[in-house]
C-alpha positions in Angstrom: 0.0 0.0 0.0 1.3 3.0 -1.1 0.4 6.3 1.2 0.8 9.5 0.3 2.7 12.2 2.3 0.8 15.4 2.7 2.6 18.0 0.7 3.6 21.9 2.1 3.5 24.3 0.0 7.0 25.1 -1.8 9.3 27.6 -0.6 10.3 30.9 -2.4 13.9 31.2 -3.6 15.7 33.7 -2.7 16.5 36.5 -5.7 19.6 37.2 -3.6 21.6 35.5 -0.8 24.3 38.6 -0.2 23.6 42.4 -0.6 25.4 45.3 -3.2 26.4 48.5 -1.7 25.0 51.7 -2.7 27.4 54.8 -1.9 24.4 56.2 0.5 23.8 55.9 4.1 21.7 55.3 6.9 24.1 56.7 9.6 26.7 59.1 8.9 29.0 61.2 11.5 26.8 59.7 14.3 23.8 61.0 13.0 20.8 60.0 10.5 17.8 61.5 8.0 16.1 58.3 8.4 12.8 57.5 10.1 11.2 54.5 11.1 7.7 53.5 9.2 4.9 51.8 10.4 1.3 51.4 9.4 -1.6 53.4 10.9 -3.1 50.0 11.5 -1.1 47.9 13.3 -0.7 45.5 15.7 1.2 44.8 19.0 4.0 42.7 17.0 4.3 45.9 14.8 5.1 48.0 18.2 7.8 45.3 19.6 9.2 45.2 16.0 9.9 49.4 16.5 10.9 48.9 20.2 13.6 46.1 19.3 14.8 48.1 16.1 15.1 51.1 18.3 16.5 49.3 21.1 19.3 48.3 19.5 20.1 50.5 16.5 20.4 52.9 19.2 23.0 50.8 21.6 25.0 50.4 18.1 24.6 53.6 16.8 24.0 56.4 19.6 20.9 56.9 17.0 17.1 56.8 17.9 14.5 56.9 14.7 11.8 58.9 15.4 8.3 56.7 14.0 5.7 57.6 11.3 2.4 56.0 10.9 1.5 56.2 7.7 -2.3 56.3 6.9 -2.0 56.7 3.4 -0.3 59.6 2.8 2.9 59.3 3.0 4.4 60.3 -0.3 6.7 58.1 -1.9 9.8 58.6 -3.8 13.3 57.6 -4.6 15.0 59.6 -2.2 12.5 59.3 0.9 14.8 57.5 3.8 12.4 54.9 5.6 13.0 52.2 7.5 9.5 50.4 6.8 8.3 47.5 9.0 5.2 45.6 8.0 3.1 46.1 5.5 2.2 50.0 5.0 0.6 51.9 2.1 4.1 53.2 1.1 5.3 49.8 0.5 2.2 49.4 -2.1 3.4 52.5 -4.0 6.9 51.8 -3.9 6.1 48.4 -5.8 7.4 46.1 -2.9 5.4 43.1 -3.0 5.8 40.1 0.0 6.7 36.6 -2.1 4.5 33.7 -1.4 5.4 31.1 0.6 7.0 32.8 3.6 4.9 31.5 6.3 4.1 32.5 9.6 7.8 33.3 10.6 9.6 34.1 7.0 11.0 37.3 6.5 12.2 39.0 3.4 14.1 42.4 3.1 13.6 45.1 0.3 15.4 48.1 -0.7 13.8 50.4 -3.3 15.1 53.9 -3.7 17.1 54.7 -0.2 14.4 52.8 1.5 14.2 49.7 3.3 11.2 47.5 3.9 11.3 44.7 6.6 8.5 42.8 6.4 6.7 39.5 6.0 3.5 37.8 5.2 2.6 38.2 9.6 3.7 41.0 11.2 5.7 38.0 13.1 7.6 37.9 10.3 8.4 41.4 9.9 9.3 41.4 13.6 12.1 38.6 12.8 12.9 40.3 9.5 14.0 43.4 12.0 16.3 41.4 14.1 17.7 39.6 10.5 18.2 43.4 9.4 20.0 44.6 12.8 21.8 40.7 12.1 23.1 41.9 8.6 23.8 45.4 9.1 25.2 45.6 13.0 26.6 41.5 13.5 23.3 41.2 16.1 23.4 37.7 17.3 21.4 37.0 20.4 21.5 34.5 22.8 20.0 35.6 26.4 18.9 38.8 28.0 22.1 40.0 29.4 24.2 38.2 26.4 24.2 39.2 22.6 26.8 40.5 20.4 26.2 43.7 18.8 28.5 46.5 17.0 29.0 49.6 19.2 30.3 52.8 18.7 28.7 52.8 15.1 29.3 56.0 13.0 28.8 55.4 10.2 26.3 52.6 8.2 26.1 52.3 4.4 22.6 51.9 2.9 22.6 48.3 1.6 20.3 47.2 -1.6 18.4 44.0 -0.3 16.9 42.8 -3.9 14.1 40.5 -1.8 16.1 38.8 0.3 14.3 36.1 1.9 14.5 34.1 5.0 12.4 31.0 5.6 12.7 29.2 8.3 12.9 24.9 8.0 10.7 24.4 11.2 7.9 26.9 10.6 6.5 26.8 14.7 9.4 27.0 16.9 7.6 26.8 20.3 8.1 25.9 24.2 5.7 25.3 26.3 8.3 25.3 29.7 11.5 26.9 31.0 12.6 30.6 31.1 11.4 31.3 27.0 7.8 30.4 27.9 7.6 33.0 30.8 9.8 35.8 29.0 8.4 36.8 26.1 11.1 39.4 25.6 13.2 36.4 25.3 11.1 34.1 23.5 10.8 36.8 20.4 14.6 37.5 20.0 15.2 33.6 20.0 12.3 33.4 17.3 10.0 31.2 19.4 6.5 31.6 19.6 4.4 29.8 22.8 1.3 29.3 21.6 -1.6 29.0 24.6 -4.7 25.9 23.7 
């Protein structure tokens, strides 16, 4: 007898696996133009995303981005400096679409003009797509609350052109029901797990 296997949908492939540089930056002499973008509408994993992205850009960088919630009209073109997370209206006129496929926890990172959208098809995804941008950009590695590695003393941080860079995990849920990650949630997000209550 022959049984079949159910079958998952199939994963995107990446359009790039490294990044190009562009000549322009996010952080220059210790100071930036750039602001953080999020939509009107959003949700609590939006507001950790910011808090994280803040949290450490500024440890790295001495820099805190100040936060726009775009309700529609925020004006787009090639030389506005966002740092978008999730899906907003800007990332529509931009032409940044998410790829199919990522999942709960994928993550994919776009730049188009001197922008950069982290994002994914959850906002759980754009959370870990902020912590895979902070990874690439300032060697963010975490591993417990008091121990990470991080760049410091940052000033200066080249805009890099992410042409859909993708990130899908092999084990969508990653999830504990016990031990210090289930009762830190701080924790649990920055190791990418997800405790999911019945």
């Amino acid at each position: 007898e022959i049984i079949e296997t159910p079958t998952t949908p199939e994963r995107p492939k990446p359009e790039q696996t490294t990044y190009e540089e562009t000549g322009d930056f996010i952080v220059n002499k210790g100071s930036t133009e750039y602001k953080i973008l999020v939509n009107k509408e959003h949700t609590g994993d939006i507001n950790i995303a910011v808090s994280e992205f803040n949290t450490f850009f500024s440890e790295a960088t001495g820099v805190t981005m100040d936060v726009v919630y775009d309700d529609g009209s925020v004006e787009w073109n090639e030389n506005a400096k966002y740092i978008s997370i999730g899906r907003t209206p800007l990332m529509e006129k931009a032409g940044v679409t998410v790829k199919n496929g990522l999942g709960t926890s994928g993550t994919q990172m776009s730049t188009k003009g001197k922008s950069v959208f982290l994002t994914g098809e959850t906002d759980l995804g754009a959370l870990y797509a902020v912590y895979d941008f902070l990874s690439d950009t300032l060697n963010f590695e975490y591993y417990y609350t008091d121990v990470y590695s991080l760049d410091k003393n940052v000033q200066k941080l080249e805009l890099r052109k992410y042409n859909d860079v993708i990130n899908v995990p092999d084990i969508e849920f990653r999830s504990t029901g016990y031990g210090y990650q289930a009762g830190d949630t701080t924790v649990a997000n920055r190791m990418r797990l997800k405790y999911y209550f019945d």
